[in-house]
MITOR-282791 format. One record per residue (C-alpha): chain; x, y, z. Coordinates in pm, 1 decimal, padded with zeros to 6 digits. Each point is the difference from the previous one (the first is absolute). Layout:
% residues N
> A X Y Z
...
//
This chain:
% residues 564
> A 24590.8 32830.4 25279.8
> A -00243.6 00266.2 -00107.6
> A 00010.3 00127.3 -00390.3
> A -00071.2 00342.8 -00082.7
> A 00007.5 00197.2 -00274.3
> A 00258.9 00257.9 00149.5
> A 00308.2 00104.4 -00194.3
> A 00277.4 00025.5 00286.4
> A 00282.1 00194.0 -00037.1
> A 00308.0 -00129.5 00182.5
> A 00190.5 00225.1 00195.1
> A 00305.2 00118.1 -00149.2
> A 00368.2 -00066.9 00140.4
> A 00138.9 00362.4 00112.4
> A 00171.2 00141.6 -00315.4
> A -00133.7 -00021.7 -00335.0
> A -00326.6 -00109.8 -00000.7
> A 00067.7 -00385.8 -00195.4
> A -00351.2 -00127.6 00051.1
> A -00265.6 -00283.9 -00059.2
> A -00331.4 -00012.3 -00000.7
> A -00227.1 -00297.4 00116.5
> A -00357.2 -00073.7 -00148.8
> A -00226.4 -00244.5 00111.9
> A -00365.4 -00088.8 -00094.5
> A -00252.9 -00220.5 00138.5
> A 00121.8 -00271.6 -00199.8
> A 00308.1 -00196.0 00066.4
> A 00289.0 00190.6 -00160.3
> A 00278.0 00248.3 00093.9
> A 00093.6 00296.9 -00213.1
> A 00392.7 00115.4 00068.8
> A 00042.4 00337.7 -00228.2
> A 00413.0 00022.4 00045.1
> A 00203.2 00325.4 -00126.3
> A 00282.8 -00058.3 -00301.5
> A 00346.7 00154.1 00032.5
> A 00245.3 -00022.6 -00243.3
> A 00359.9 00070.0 00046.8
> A 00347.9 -00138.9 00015.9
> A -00076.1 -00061.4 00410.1
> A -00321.6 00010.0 00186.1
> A 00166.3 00290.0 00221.5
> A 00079.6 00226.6 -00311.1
> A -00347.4 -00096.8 -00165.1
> A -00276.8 00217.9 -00153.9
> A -00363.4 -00060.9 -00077.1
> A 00119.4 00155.2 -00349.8
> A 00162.8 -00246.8 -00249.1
> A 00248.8 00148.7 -00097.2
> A 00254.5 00005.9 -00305.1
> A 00327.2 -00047.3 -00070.2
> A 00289.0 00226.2 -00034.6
> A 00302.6 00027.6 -00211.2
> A 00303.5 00123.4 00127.9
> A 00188.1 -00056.4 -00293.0
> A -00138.7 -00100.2 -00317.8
> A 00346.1 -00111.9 -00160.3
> A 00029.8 -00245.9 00262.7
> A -00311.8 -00116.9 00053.7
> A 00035.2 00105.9 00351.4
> A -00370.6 -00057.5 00106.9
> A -00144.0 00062.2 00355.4
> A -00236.4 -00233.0 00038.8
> A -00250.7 00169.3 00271.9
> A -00282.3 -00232.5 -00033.3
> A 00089.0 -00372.5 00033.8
> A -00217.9 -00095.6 00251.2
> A -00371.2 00012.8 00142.7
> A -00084.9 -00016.5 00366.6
> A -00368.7 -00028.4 00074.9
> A -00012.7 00106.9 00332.4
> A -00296.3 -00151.5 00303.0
> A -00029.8 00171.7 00323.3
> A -00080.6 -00248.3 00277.0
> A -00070.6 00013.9 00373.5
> A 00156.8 -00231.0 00199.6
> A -00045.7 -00140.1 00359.8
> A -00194.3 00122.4 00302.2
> A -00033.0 00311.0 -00018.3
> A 00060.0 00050.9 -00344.9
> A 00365.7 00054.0 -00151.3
> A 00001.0 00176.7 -00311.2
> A 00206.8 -00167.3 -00249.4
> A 00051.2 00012.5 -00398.7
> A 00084.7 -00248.3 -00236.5
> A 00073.6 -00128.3 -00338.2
> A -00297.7 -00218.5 -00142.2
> A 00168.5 -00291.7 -00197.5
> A -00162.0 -00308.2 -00132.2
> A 00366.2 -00164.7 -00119.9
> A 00099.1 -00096.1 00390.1
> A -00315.8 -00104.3 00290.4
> A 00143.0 00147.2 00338.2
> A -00096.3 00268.8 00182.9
> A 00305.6 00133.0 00176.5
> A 00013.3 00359.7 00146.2
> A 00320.6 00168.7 00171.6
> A 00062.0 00029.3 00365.4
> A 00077.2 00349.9 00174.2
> A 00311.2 -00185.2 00129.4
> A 00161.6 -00061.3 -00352.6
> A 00384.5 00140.4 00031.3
> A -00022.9 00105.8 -00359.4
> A -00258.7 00301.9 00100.2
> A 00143.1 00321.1 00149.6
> A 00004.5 -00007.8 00347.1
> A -00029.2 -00378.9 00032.2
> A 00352.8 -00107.7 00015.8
> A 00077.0 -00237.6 00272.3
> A -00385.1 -00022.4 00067.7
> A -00091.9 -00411.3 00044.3
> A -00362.1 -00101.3 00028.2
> A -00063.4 -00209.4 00271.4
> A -00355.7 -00164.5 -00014.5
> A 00025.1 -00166.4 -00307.5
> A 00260.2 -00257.6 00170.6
> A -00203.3 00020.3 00325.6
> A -00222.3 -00285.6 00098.8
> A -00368.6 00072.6 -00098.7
> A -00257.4 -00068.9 00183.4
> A -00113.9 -00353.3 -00076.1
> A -00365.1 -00006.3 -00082.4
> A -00075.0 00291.2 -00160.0
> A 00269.3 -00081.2 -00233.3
> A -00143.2 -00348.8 -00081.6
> A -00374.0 00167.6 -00075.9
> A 00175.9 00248.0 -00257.8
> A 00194.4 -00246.7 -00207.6
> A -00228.3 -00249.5 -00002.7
> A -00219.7 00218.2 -00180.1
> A 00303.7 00078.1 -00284.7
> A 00179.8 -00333.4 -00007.9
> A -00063.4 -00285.6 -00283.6
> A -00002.4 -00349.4 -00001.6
> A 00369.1 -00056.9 -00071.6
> A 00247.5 -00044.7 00330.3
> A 00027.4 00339.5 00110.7
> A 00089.0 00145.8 00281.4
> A -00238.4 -00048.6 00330.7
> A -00048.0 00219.4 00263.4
> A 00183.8 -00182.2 00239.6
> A 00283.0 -00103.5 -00263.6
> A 00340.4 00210.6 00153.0
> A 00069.7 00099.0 -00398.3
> A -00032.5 -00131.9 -00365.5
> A 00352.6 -00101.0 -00025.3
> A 00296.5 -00033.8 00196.9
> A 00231.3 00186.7 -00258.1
> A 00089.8 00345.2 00088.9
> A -00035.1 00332.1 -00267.2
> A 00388.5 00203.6 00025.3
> A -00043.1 00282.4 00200.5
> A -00049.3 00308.9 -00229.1
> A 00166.7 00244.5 00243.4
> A 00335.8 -00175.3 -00044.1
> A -00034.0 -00001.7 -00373.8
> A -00289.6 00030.6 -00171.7
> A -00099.0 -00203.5 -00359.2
> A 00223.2 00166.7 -00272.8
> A 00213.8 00235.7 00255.2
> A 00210.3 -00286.2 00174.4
> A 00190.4 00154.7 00231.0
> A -00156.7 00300.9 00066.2
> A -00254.8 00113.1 00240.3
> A -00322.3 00141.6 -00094.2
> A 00017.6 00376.8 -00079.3
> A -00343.8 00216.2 00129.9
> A -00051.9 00213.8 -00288.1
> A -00312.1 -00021.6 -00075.7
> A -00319.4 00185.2 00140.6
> A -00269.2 -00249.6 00122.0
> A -00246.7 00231.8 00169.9
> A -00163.6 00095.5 -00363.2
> A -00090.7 -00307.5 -00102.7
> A -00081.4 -00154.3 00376.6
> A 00158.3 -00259.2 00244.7
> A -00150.9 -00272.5 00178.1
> A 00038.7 00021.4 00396.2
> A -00106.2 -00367.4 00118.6
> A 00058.0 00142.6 00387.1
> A -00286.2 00209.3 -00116.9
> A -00215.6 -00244.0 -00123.5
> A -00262.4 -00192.3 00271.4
> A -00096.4 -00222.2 -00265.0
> A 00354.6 -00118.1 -00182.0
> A 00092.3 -00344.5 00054.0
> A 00360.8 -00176.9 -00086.8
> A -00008.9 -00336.9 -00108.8
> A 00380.4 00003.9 00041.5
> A 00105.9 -00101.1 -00334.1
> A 00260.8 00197.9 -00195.1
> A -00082.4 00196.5 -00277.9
> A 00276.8 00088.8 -00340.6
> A -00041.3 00091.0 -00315.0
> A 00203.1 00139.2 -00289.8
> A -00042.8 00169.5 -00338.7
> A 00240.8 00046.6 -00340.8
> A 00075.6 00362.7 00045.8
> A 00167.1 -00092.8 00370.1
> A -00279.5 00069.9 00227.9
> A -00087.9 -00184.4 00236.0
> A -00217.4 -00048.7 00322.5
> A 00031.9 -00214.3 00318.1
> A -00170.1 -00025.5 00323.8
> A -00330.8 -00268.5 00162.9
> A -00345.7 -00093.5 -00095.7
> A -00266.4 00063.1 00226.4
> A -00391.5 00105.6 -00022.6
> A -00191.0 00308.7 00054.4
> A -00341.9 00197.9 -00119.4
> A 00076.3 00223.9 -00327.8
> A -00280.6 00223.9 -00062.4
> A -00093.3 00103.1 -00382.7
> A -00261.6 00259.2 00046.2
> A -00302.8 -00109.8 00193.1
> A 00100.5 -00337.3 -00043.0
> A 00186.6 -00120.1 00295.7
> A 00171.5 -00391.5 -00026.1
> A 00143.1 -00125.8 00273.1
> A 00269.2 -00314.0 00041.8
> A 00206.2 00148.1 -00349.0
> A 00325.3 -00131.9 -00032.9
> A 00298.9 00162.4 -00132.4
> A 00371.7 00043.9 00139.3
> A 00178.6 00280.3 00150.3
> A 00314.2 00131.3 -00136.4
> A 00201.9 00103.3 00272.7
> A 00302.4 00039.5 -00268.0
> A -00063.5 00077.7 -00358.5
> A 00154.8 00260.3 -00252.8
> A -00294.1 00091.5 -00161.9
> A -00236.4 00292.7 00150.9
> A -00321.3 -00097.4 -00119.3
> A -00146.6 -00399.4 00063.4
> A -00165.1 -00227.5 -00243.4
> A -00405.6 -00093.9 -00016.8
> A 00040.9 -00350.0 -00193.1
> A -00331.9 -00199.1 -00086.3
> A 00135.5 -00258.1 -00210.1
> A -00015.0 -00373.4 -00007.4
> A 00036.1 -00126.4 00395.5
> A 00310.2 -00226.2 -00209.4
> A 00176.8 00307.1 -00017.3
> A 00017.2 00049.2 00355.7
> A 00324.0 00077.1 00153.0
> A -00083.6 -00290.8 00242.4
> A -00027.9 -00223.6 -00310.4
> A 00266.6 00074.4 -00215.5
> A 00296.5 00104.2 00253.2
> A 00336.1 00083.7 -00056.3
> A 00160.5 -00322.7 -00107.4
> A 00306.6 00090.6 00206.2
> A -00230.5 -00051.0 00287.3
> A 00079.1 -00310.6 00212.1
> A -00276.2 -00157.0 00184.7
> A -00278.2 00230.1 -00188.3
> A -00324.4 -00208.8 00070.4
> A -00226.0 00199.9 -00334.7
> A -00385.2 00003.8 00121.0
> A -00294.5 00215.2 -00160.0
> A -00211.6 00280.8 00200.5
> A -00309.1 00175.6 -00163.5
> A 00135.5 00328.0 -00136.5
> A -00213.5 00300.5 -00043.5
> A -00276.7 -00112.1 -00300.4
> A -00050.5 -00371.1 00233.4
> A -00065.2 00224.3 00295.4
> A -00259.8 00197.6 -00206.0
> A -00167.9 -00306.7 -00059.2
> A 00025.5 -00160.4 00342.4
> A -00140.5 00304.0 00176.2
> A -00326.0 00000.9 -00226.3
> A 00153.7 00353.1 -00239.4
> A -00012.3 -00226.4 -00291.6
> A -00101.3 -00258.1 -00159.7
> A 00262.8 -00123.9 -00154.9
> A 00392.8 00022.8 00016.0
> A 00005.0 00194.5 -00343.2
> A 00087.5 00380.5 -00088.1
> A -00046.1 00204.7 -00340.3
> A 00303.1 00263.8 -00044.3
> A -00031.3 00295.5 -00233.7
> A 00281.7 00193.7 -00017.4
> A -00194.6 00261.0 -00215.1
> A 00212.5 00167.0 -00261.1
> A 00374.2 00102.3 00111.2
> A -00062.0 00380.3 -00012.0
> A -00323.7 -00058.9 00248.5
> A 00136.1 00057.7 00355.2
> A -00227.1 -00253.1 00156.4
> A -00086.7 -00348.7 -00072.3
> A -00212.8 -00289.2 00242.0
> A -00017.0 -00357.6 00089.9
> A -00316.8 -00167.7 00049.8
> A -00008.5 -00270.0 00235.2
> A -00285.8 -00279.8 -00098.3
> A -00155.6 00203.7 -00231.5
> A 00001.7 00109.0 -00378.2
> A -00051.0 00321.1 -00169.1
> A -00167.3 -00083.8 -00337.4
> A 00039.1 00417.5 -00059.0
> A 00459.8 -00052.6 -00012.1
> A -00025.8 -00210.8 -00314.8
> A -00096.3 -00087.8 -00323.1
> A -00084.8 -00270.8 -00162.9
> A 00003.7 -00364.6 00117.2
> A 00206.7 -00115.7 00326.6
> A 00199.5 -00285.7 -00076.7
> A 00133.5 -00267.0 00275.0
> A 00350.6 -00119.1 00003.8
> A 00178.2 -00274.9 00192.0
> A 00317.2 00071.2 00211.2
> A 00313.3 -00191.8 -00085.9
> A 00208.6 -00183.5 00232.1
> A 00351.3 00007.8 -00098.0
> A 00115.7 -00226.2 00275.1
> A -00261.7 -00247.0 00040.9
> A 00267.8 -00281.3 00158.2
> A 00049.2 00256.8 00274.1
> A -00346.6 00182.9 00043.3
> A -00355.0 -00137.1 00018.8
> A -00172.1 00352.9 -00129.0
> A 00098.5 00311.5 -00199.1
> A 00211.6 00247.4 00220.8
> A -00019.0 00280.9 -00256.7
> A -00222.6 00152.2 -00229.3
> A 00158.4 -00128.9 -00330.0
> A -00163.3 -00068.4 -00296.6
> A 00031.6 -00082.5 -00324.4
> A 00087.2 00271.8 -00309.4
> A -00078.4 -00220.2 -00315.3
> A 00107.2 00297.9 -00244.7
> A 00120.5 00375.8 -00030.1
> A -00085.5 00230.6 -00231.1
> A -00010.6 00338.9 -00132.9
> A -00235.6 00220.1 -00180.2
> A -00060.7 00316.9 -00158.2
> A -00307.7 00069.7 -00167.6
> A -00061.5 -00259.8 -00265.5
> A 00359.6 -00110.3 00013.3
> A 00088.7 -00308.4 00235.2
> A 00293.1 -00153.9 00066.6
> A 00048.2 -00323.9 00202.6
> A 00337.8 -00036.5 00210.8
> A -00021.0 -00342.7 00126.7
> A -00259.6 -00309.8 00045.9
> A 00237.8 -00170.8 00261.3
> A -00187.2 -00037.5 00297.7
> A 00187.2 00199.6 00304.1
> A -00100.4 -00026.4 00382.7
> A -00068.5 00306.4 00138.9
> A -00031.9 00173.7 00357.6
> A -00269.6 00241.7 00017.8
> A 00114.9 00238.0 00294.3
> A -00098.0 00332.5 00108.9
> A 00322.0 00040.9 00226.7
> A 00193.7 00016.0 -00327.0
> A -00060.5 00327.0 -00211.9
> A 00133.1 -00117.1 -00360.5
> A -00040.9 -00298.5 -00228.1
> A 00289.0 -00254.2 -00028.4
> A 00078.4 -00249.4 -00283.1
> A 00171.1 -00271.0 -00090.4
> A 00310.6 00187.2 -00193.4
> A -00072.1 -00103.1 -00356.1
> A -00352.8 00129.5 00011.1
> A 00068.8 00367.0 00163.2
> A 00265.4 00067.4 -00274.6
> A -00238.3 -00109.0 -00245.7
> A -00247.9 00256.9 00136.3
> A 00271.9 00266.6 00030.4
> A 00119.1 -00041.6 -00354.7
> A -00340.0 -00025.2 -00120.9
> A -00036.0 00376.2 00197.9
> A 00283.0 00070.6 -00144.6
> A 00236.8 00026.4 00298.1
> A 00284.9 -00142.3 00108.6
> A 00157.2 -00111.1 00381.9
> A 00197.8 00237.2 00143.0
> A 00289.8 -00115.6 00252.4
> A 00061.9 00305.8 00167.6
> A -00383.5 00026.1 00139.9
> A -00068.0 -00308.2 -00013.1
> A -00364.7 00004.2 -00237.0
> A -00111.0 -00047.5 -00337.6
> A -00021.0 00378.7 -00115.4
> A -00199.0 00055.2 -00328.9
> A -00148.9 00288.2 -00147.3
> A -00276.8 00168.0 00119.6
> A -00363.0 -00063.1 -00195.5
> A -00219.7 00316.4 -00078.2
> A -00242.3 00119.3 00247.7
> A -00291.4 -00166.5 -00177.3
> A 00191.3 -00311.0 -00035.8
> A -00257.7 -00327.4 00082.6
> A 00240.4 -00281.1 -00079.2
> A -00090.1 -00252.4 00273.4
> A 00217.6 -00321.7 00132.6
> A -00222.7 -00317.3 00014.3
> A 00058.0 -00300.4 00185.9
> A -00211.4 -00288.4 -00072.5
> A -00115.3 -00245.4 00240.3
> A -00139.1 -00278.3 -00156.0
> A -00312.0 00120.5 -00174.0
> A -00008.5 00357.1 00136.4
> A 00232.4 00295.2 -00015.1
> A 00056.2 00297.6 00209.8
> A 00137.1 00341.7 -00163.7
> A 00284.7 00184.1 00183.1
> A -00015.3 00410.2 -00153.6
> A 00363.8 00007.0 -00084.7
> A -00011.2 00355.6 00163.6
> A 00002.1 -00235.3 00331.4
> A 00380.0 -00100.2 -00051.4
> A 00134.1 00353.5 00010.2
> A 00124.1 00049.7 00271.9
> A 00022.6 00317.3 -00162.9
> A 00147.2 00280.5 -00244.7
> A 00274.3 00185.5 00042.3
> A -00234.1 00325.7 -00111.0
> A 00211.0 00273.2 00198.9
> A 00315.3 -00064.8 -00224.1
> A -00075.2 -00273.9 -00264.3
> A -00352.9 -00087.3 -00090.3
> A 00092.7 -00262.8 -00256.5
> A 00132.2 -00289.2 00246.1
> A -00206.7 -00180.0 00246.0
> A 00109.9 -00298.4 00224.0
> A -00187.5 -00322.2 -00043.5
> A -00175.0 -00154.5 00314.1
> A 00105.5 -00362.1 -00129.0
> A 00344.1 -00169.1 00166.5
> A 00145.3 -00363.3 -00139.6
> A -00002.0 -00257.8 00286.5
> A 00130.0 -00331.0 00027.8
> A -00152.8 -00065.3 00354.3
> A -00355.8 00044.4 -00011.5
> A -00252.9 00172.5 -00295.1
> A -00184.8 00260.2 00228.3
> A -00320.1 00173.9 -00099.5
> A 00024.1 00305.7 00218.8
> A -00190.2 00322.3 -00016.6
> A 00013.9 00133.4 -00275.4
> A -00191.4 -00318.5 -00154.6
> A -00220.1 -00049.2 00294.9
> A -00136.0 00353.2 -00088.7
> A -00179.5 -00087.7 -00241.0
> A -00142.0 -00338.9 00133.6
> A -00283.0 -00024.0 00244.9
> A 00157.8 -00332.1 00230.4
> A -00215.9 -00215.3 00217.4
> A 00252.8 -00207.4 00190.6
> A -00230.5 -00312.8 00171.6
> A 00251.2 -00129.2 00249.8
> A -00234.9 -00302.9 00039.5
> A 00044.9 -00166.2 -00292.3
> A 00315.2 00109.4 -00106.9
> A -00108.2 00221.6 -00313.2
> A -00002.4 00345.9 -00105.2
> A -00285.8 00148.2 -00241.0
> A 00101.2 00309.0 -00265.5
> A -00194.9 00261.3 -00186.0
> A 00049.5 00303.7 -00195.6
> A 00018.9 00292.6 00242.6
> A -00247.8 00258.7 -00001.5
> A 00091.5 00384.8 00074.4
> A -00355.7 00159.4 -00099.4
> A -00044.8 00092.2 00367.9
> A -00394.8 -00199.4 -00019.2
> A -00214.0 -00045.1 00308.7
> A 00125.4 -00311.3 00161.3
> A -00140.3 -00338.2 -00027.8
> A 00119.6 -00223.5 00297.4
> A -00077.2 -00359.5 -00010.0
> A 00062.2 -00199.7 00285.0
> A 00178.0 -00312.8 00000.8
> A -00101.0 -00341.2 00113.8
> A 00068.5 -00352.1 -00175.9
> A 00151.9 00142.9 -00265.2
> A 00132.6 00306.5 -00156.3
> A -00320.9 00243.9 -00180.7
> A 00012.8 00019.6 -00335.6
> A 00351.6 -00197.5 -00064.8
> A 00019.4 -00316.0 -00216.1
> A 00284.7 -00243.6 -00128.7
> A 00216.3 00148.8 -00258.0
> A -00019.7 -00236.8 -00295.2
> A 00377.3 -00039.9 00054.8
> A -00016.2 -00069.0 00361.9
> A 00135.9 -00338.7 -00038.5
> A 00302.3 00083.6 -00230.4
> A 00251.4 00093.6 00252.4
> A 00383.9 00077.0 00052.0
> A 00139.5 -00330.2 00081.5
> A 00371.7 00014.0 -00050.9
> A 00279.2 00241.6 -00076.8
> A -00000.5 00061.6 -00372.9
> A 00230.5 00287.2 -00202.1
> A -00227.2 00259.3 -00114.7
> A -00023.3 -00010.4 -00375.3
> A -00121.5 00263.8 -00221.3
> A -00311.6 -00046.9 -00210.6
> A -00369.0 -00125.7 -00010.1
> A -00288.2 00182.1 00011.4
> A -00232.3 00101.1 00274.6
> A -00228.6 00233.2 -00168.3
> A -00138.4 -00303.4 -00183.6
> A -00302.7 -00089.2 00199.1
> A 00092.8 -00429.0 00060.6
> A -00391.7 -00058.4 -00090.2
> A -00107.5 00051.4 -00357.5
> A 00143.1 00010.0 -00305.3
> A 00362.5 00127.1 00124.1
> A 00149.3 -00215.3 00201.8
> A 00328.1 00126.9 00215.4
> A 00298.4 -00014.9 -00165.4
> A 00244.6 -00093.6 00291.4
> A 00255.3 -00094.2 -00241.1
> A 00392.6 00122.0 00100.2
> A 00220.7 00178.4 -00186.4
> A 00299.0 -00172.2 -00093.9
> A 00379.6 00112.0 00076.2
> A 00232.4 00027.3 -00251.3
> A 00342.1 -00020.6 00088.6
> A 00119.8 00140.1 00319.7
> A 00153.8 00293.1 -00180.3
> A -00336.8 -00004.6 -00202.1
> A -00355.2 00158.9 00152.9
> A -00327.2 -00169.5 -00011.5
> A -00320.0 00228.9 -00106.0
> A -00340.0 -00122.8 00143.2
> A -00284.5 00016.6 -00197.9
> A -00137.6 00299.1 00113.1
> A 00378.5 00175.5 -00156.4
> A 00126.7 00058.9 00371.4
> A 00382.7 -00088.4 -00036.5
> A 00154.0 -00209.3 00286.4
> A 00312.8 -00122.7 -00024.7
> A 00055.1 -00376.5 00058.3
> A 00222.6 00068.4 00295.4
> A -00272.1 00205.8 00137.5
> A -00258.7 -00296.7 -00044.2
> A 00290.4 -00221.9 00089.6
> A 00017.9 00174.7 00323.0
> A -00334.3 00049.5 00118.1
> A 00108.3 -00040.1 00350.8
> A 00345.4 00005.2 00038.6
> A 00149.3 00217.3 00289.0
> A 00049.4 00403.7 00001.0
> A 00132.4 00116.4 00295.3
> A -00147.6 00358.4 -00116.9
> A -00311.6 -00095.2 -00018.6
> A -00024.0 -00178.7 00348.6
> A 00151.4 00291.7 00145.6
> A -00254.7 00226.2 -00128.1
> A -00280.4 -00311.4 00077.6
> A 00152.1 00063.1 00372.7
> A 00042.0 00381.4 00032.2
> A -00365.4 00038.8 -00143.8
> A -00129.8 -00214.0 00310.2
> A -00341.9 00141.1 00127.7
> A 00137.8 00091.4 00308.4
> A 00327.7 00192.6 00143.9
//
């Protein structure tokens, strides 16, 4: 493959122009500029990120317009090129588009497509996944299928609408359909697709292979799957771990699932000679900029500041997996600050999933109450957030989460979703949710972070982000990752599930004369409240309960899924 210097602009699905643009030098490295929507669905979203709005201040009766982000990538699919959009997301690793037979779009009702459950024609098959299959017992080309189990069909009832048939309401044609009959160059490998999110959507169909086109540069043999049934209208660009695979980690309702590994989108980079290494850089740039970029094998020294400090990946189920499937890593304090005055929640170390599909942070339940009640808020049943009140215009208190010898600052102005201004300018909704489940670093952290995600050796890298708009400074990666180096924590890692307990100190640099105070606060009696250190009160029930179940909070964990 050639390298120029061209910037290409991908053509743009018919409707609203939802765009991304493709850079590529002479050196090894792709450039993938994607455009940020925000809104409560990708189909109602804006480039604009908007506020909130009260419809009734007595009852706290907020509309909450912006919970999510979308960051949208046009693609071509096929031979000749099919123009299709989708959501970049580095929390999942499949490529799946939808299928202009899917019986939820308008005019596709009753519509089956055929060629996926054809047979394909047998060696043209077996010289396109041998090129994207690992080393692991996959599927061959001349295997009949993967596993003998069978998916439910989704026309008779459909994951989370049992009994009922699908219902065509949406409108497929503005985001683009995939047309395999259409294709010269799609191949089947005749193994069943499925996968399924929180919020109820859902997406089912076959694997198979074909060229996607990004720009000039053309890669042939890509495999992703087909979703000849699926509720949502847009489809899902995933370049996570290859462990994350929906071939890997199936439905464990599944009978007969045989899980194998393919190269996803980053190992097909690599394999065709685009990069050097299966690693990417993601700057989200700040939340009110309405474009952002990954960097495949390559660093921009211009998006930061400061040093770049390595991390390991946790395994959380090492008895079950070899390798990392997420990105989760480990928060060794939280804190907050406001010009000289600093305030330490917690010391307790918390694993944490860093994931652009999800738009806000969540936290074990202890901590985000502490954070809320250090703000000043309080939770909110009827809406279902923390809701405190709104900081001055100027305001440049920052959240700080500490990894182990380095700290990244969140601008609290990043967890608004916003201000009810129109009616009641003295009440803002806090981007933070309590969560038993999982602690998620979504967006509105990962906008201020520069990320280097190395899916080689199963670490991540984190900086300071940089918004002063300077000339870039691309470094190509080879053995290892430019500029990044161990963080002098590296070592001290989440091990096992511990309640979060208030206390310590992580503005205390652990070299010199002040060494960290990680020191818990003690509960008094369970009527009683423990203070930390720092004078956050936490009540022993709350520390007590660091991850106990709320059914709230999970349901708000689901609804706020990346994708609908």
């Amino acid at each position: 493959m050639k390298f120029t210097d061209a910037v290409v602009s991908l053509l743009a699905v018919a409707g609203t122009c939802r765009s991304a643009v493709i850079g590529q030098t002479s050196s090894p490295a792709l450039k993938l500029s994607f455009n940020k929507w925000h809104g409560p669905t990708y189909e109602d979203s804006s480039l604009e990120r908007r506020s909130l709005v009260a419809r009734d201040n007595k009852n706290v009766n907020f509309e909450v317009e912006n919970q999510q982000n979308f960051y949208s990538v046009d693609l071509q699919v096929g031979t000749p090129g099919q123009n299709i959009t989708v959501l970049l997301d580095t929390g999942s690793s499949d490529l799946w588009v939808t299928a202009n037979t899917n019986p939820y779009c308008e005019s596709n009702a009753g519509k089956k497509d055929r060629k996926g459950a054809d047979e394909s024609e047998g060696g043209a098959v077996q010289s396109d996944i041998s090129v994207l299959m690992g080393t692991g017992g996959g599927p061959t080309a001349t295997s009949e299928s993967a596993r003998t189990g069978t998916y439910p069909s989704q026309s008779e009832t459909g994951p989370g609408l049992a009994g009922s048939p699908p219902k065509a309401t949406m409108d497929c044609s503005e985001y683009g359909t995939f047309d395999v009959q259409n294709s010269q160059s799609f191949r089947s490998n005749k193994t069943d697709f499925y996968i399924s999110y929180g919020d109820g959507s859902f997406a089912s169909g076959y694997w198979g292979t074909d060229r996607v086109n990004l720009g000039d540069l053309s890669l042939d043999g890509v495999s992703f799957a087909v979703a000849n049934e699926t509720n949502s209208s847009v489809g899902v660009f995933g370049i996570g771990l290859p462990e994350n695979e929906a071939t890997f980690t199936p439905d464990p309702s599944l009978q007969g699932f045989h899980p194998y590994q393919y190269r996803n989108f980053p190992q097909v980079l690599k394999s065709k000679g685009a990069i050097n290494r299966a690693a990417y850089s993601l700057f989200l740039n700040s939340l009110n900029a309405s474009s952002g970029d990954v960097l495949f094998g390559a660093v921009d020294r211009s998006k930061y500041t400061g040093d770049l400090y390595t991390l390991p990946l946790l395994n959380p189920e090492p008895e079950k997996y070899k390798n990392p499937m997420e990105f989760d890593i480990t928060v060794q304090g939280v804190g907050f600050m406001n010009g000289s005055s600093k305030t330490t929640f917690t010391t307790t170390k918390i694993p944490a999933l860093l994931d652009s599909g999800t738009s806000l942070v969540y936290l074990p339940q202890a901590l985000a109450k502490g954070i809320a009640h250090k703000l000043g808020g309080s939770y909110h049943d009827d809406i279902g957030y923390y809701v405190i009140d709104c900081p001055p215009e100027n305001d440049d208190s920052k959240l700080v989460f500490e990894f182990g010898g380095f700290s990244i600052k969140n601008s609290l102005s990043n967890y608004l979703l916003g201000s009810p201004d129109k009616v009641n300018d003295d009440q803002c909704v806090l981007g933070i949710l309590p969560s038993n489940v999982q602690a998620i670093l979504g967006d509105v952290f990962l906008a201020d972070a520069y990320v280097v995600y190395d899916l080689e050796n199963y670490e991540v890298s984190l900086a300071q982000a940089s918004f002063d708009d300077s000339k870039e400074d691309i470094q190509v990666m080879s053995d290892s990752i430019p500029g990044a180096k161990k963080a002098p924590g590296y070592s001290k890692t989440w091990s096992a599930p511990a309640s979060v307990k208030s206390g310590g100190n992580i503005f205390t640099s652990s070299t010199g004369k002040g060494k960290r105070d990680r020191v818990a606060a003690t509960a008094t009696s369970a009527s009683g409240s423990a203070r930390s250190t720092s004078g956050v009160p936490v009540s022993s029930q709350d520390v007590a309960n660091g991850f106990s179940p709320s059914m709230l909070a999970l349901l708000n964990a689901f609804i706020l899924s990346f994708i609908l």
